[in-house]
C-alpha positions as CSV (number, residue, x, y, z in Angstrom):
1,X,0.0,0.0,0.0
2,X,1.8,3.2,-0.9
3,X,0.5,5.7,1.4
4,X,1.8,9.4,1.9
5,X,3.9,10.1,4.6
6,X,2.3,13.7,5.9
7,X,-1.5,11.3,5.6
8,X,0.7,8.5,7.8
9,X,1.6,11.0,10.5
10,X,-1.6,12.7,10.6
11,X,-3.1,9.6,11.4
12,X,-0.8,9.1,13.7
13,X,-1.1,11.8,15.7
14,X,-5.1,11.6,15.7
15,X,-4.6,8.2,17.2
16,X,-2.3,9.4,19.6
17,X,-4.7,12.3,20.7
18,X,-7.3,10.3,20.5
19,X,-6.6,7.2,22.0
20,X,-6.7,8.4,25.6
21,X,-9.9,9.7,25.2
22,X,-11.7,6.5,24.0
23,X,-9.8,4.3,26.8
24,X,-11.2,6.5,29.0
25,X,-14.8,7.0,27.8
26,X,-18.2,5.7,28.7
27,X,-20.6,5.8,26.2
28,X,-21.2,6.8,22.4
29,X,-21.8,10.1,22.9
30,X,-18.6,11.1,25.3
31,X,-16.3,9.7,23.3
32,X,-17.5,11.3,20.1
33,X,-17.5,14.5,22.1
34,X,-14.3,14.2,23.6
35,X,-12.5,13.4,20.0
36,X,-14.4,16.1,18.5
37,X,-12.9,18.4,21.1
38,X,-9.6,17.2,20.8
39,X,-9.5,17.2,17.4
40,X,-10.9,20.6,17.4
41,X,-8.2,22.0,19.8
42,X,-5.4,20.1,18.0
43,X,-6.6,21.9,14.4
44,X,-6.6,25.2,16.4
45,X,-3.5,24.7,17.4
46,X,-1.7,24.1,13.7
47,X,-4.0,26.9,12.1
48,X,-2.4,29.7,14.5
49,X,1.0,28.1,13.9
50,X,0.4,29.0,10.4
51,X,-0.9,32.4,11.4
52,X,2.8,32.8,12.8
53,X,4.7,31.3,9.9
54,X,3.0,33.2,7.5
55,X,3.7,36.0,9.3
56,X,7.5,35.1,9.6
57,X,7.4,34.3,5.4
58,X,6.2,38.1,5.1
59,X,9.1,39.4,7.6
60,X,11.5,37.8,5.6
61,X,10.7,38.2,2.3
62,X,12.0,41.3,2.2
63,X,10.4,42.6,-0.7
64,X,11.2,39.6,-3.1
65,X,7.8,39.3,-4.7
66,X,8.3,35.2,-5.0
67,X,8.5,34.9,-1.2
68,X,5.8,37.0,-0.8
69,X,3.6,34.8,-2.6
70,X,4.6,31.7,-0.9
71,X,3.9,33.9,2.5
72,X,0.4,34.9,1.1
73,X,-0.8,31.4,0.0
74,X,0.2,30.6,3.5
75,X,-1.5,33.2,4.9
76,X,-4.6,32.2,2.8
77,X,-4.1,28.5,3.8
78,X,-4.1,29.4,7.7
79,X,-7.3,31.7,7.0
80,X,-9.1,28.3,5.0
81,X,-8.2,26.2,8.3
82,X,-9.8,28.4,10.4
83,X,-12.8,29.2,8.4
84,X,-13.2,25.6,8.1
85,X,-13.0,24.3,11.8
86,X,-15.4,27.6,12.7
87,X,-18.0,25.8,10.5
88,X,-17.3,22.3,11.5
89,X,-18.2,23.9,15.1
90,X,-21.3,25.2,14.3
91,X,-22.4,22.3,12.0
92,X,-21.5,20.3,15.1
93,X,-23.8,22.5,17.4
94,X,-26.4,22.4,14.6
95,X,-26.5,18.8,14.6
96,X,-26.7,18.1,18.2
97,X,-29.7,20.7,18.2
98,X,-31.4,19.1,15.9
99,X,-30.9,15.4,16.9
100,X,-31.7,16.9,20.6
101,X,-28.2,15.7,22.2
């Protein structure tokens, strides 16, 4: 099977983060919560990391239009991540509303 390496680590580090959380849990319902929460966190987390390196790219582009396009696409990237787990939240509230969880 010739899998990517960045799709092997990610997977590895979901397991890792969520592996605690389903040892731990109780029913259905907590453990879906808690992963959802971690996973949420841990997305958080790598968005505002892009926020920074982005942020870094622009510093030291130093005018050189090639890096500032890298640095832009990054920025856009880390703006996309967010977007995206700020809707995944509120589909997530939606959801539980409307299944009445």
């Amino acid at each position: 099977m010739n899998i990517s390496k960045k799709i092997l680590v990610f997977l590895l580090l979901c397991i890792i983060v969520c592996l605690p959380t389903v040892a731990l849990g109780a029913d259905l319902l907590s453990i879906v919560t808690k992963v959802s929460t971690n996973l949420k966190a841990l997305s958080g987390g790598l968005a505002t990391i892009a926020f920074v390196v982005s942020g870094l790219m622009f510093l030291s582009a130093t005018g050189n239009p090639s890096r500032m396009a890298i640095a832009k696409g990054s920025l856009i990237a880390g703006v996309i991540g967010i977007t995206i787990i700020a809707l995944a939240s509120g589909a997530e509230a939606f959801v539980k509303t409307f299944m009445g969880v």
